[in-house]
TILUMPA-635043 format. One line per 2 residues: for each residue x negated, y negated, z negated of C-alpha. Coordinates in steps of 0.05 Angstrom, whole numbers. Layout:
BEGIN
X/Y/Z ~ ... $
***
This chain:
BEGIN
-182/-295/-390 ~ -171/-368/-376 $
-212/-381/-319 ~ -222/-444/-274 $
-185/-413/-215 ~ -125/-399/-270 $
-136/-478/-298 ~ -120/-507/-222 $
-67/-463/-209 ~ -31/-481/-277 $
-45/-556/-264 ~ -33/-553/-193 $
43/-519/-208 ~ 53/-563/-272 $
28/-624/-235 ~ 76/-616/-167 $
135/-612/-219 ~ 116/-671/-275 $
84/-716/-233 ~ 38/-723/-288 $
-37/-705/-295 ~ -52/-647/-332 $
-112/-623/-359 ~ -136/-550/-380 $
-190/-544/-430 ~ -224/-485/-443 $
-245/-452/-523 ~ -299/-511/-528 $
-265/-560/-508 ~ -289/-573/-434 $
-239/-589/-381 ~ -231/-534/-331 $
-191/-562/-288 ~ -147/-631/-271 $
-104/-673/-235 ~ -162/-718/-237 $
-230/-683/-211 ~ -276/-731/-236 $
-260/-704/-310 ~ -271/-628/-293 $
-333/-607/-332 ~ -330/-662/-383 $
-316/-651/-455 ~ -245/-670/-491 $
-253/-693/-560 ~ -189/-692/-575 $
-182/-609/-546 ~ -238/-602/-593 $
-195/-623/-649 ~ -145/-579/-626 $
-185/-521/-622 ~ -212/-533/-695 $
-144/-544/-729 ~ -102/-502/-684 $
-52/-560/-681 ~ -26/-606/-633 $
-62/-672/-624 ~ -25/-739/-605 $
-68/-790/-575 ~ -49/-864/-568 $
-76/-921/-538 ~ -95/-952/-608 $
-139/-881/-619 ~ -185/-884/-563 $
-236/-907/-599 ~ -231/-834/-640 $
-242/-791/-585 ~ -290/-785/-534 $
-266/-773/-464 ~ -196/-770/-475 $
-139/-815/-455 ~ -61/-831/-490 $
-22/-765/-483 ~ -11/-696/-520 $
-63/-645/-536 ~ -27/-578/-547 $
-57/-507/-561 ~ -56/-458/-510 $
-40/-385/-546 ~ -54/-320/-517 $
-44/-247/-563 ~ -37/-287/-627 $
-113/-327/-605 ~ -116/-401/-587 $
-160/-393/-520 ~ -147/-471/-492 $
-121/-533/-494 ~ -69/-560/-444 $
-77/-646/-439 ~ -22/-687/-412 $
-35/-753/-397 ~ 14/-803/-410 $
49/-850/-459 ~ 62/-794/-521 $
132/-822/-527 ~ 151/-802/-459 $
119/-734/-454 ~ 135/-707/-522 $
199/-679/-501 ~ 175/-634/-448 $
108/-617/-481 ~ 130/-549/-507 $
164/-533/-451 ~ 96/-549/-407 $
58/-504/-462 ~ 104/-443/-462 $
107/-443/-378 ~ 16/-445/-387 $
18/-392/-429 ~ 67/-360/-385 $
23/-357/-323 ~ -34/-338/-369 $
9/-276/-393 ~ 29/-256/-324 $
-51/-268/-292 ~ -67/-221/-350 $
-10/-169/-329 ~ -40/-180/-256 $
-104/-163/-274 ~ -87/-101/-315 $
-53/-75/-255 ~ -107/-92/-208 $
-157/-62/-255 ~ -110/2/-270 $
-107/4/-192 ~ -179/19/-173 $
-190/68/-223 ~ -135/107/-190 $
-155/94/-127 ~ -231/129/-152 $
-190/188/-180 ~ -166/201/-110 $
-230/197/-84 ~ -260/244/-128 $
-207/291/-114 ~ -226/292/-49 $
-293/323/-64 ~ -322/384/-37 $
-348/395/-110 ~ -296/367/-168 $
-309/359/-233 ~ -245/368/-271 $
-262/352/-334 ~ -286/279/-320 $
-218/276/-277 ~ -177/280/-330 $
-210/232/-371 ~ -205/185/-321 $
-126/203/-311 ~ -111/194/-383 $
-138/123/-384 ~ -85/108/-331 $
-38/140/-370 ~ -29/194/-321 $
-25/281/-320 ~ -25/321/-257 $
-5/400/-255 ~ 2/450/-197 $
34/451/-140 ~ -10/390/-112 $
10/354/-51 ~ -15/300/1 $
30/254/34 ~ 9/204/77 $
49/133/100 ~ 27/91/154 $
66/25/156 ~ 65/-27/220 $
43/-95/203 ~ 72/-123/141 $
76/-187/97 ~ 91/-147/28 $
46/-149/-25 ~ 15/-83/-40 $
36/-87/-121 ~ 104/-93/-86 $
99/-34/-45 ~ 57/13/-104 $
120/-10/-158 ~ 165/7/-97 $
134/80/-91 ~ 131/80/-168 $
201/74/-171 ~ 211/141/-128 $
171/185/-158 ~ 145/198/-231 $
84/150/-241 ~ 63/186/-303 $
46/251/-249 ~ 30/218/-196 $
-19/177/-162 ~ -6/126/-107 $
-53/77/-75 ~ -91/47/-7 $
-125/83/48 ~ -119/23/93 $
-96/-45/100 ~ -19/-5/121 $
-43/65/105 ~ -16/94/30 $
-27/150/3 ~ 10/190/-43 $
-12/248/-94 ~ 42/289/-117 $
43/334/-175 ~ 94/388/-211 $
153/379/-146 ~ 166/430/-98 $
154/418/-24 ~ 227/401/-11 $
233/347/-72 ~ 174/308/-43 $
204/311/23 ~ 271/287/2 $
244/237/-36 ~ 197/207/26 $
252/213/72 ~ 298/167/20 $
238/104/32 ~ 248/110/105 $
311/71/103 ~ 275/13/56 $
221/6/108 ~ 277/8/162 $
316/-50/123 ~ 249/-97/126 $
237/-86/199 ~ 167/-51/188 $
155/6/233 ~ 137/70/194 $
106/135/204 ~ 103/195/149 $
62/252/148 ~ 64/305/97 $
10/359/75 ~ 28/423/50 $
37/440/-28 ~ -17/483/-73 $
-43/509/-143 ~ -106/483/-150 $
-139/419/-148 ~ -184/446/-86 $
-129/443/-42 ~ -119/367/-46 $
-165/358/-1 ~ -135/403/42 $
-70/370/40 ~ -100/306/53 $
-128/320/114 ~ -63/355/136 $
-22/305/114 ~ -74/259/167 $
-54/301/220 ~ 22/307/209 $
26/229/214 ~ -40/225/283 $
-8/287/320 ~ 65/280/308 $
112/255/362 ~ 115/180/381 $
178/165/359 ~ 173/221/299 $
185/170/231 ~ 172/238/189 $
124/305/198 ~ 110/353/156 $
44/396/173 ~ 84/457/183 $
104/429/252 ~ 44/399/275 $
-5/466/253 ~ -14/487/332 $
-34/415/347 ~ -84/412/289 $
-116/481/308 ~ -123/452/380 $
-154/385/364 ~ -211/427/336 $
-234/439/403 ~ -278/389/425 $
-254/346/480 ~ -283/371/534 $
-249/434/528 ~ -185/406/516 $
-184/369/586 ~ -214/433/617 $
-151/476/600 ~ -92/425/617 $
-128/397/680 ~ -132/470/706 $
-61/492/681 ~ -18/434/703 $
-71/412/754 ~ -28/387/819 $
30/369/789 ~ 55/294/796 $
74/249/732 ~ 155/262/741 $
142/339/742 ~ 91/333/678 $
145/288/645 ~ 204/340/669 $
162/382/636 ~ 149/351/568 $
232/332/569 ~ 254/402/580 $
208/427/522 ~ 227/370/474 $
301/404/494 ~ 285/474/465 $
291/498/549 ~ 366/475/538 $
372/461/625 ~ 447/425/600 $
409/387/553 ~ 353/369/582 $
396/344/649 ~ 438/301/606 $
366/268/572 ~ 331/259/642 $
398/221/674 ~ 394/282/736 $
428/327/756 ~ 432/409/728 $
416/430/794 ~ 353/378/809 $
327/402/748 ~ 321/475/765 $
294/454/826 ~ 232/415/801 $
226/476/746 ~ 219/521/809 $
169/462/841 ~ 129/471/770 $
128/547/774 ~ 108/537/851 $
54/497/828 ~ 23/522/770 $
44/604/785 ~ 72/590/707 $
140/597/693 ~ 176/546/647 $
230/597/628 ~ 191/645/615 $
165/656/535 ~ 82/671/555 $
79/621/605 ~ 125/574/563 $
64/575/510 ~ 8/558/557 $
39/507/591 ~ 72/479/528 $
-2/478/496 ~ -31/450/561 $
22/384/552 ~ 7/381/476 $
-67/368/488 ~ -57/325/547 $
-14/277/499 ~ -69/290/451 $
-117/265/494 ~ -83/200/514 $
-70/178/441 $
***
């Protein structure tokens, strides 16, 4: 509760604003921490009166000779949940320090309150982080789930959903970001937490597919606003607990096989790309190197722009900066090429998956 690393920090923030040395004693009376390092470790008579009496203790320079270890200054109790756990020291003429004694007590017990808060998060934090892990389980055991969720004062119910946010380098804290996410959904049906260093994850419970989406496109603009680069990927929704795990990986894919430049994918859109990256490489570079094989990087890219245009030749044109007419030639250079036509719907599918696992393969 009142550790050493807690003692420096409160006497290294107290110190910087008093310019007076402080001391931190712990519940027997040994000093913690100090402005002056030679007196950590060593016993404070006068914090061992405080501790027995549970009253402040003024020292003067007539009293020395009373207490062991100690010099002039205040002796004050440090409170935490109605227990005295310390004793905060300052050293000083009494007269001079007695007006700001309280004040130094009540900002101690202060940082001790919020350390505690910190903690309690922290600790709250990696049992929901296990949860998630458990639900990711082949084999789950339910029961010992819920236990677990109630102690984090948390209830999940069907439909069950996945989502997945990967965040560019960023200075926020991640009790920032989790209270930020918090704030979105319903933490008391819903668990959020770390994959990564900028990887969250976020478990869903009780909203239909297009409230979670909603909601996950509404964060895009606070990421936006901070200047982090963010990418979303969503899994699909289901009844039982199983399918978490299902939803988790698809939620993986939406966010590794979505576009560049897509902030937002669902798995619904990425579903053809995730059947094809079952194939093992090798047979992905077998099929696009023999359907696109002799065409040139402007005619692959032609190719990629006129499909990201829904075959829209007006469209497209406009994108690419060329003219209608150049681009119907190079689509007639393409057909030339390949003997598949981009215009036409069966050859528009094998050439469309050929560029899909090309761009897979250079990721």
């Amino acid at each position: 509760m009142l550790t050493q690393e807690i003692a420096a920090e409160i006497v290294r923030q107290t110190t910087i604003r008093l310019n007076r040395n402080i001391n931190i004693m712990d519940d027997q009376g040994m000093i913690l921490a100090s402005g002056n390092p030679e007196r950590i470790h060593q016993i404070h008579d006068g914090a061992r009166e405080v501790l027995r009496t549970g009253k402040t203790i003024i020292i003067h320079e007539d009293d020395l000779n009373k207490w062991e270890n100690s010099l002039p200054g205040i002796n004050l109790p440090i409170q935490f949940k109605q227990k005295i756990i310390g004793v905060i020291g300052i050293t000083g003429n009494p007269e001079d320090i007695m007006e700001f004694g309280e004040l130094v007590k009540m900002i101690t017990e202060m940082m001790i309150e919020q350390s505690s808060v910190a903690d309690q998060l922290e600790w709250q934090q990696k049992i929901k982080d296990h949860i998630f892990d458990d639900l990711l389980q082949e084999n789950l055991n339910e029961k010992s789930i819920h236990q677990r969720l109630e102690l984090v004062g948390i209830t999940i119910k069907p439909p069950y959903q996945v989502s997945v946010i990967e965040t560019g380098a960023n200075h926020l804290k991640r009790n920032d970001i989790i209270q930020f996410f918090e704030g979105i959904f319903n933490k008391n049906h819903t668990l959020i937490g770390f994959l990564g260093v900028n990887q969250q994850f976020i478990l869903t419970s009780g909203l239909p597919e297009t409230k979670v989406k909603d909601k996950l496109m509404r964060t895009i603009d606070y990421w936006e606003a901070k200047g982090i680069v963010v990418k979303i990927g969503m899994g699909t929704s289901g009844d039982t607990m199983s399918h978490i795990l299902h939803s988790y990986h698809e939620s993986i894919s939406s966010v590794t096989l979505s576009e560049t430049h897509q902030l937002f994918a669902t798995f619904k859109e990425v579903e053809t790309k995730a059947l094809l990256n079952q194939l093992d490489d090798k047979a992905q570079q077998l099929y696009y190197e023999r359907i696109l094989n002799g065409l040139s990087e402007k005619l692959i890219d032609t190719l990629e722009q006129f499909f990201a245009s829904n075959l829209n030749l007006g469209e497209c044109s406009k994108k690419m900066y060329i003219h209608r007419n150049s681009l119907i030639y190079r689509i007639k250079k393409i057909k030339d090429i390949t003997g598949y036509n981009p215009q036409n719907t069966n050859d528009v599918i094998t050439l469309q998956l050929a560029i899909w696992l090309r761009q897979m393969q250079s990721k």
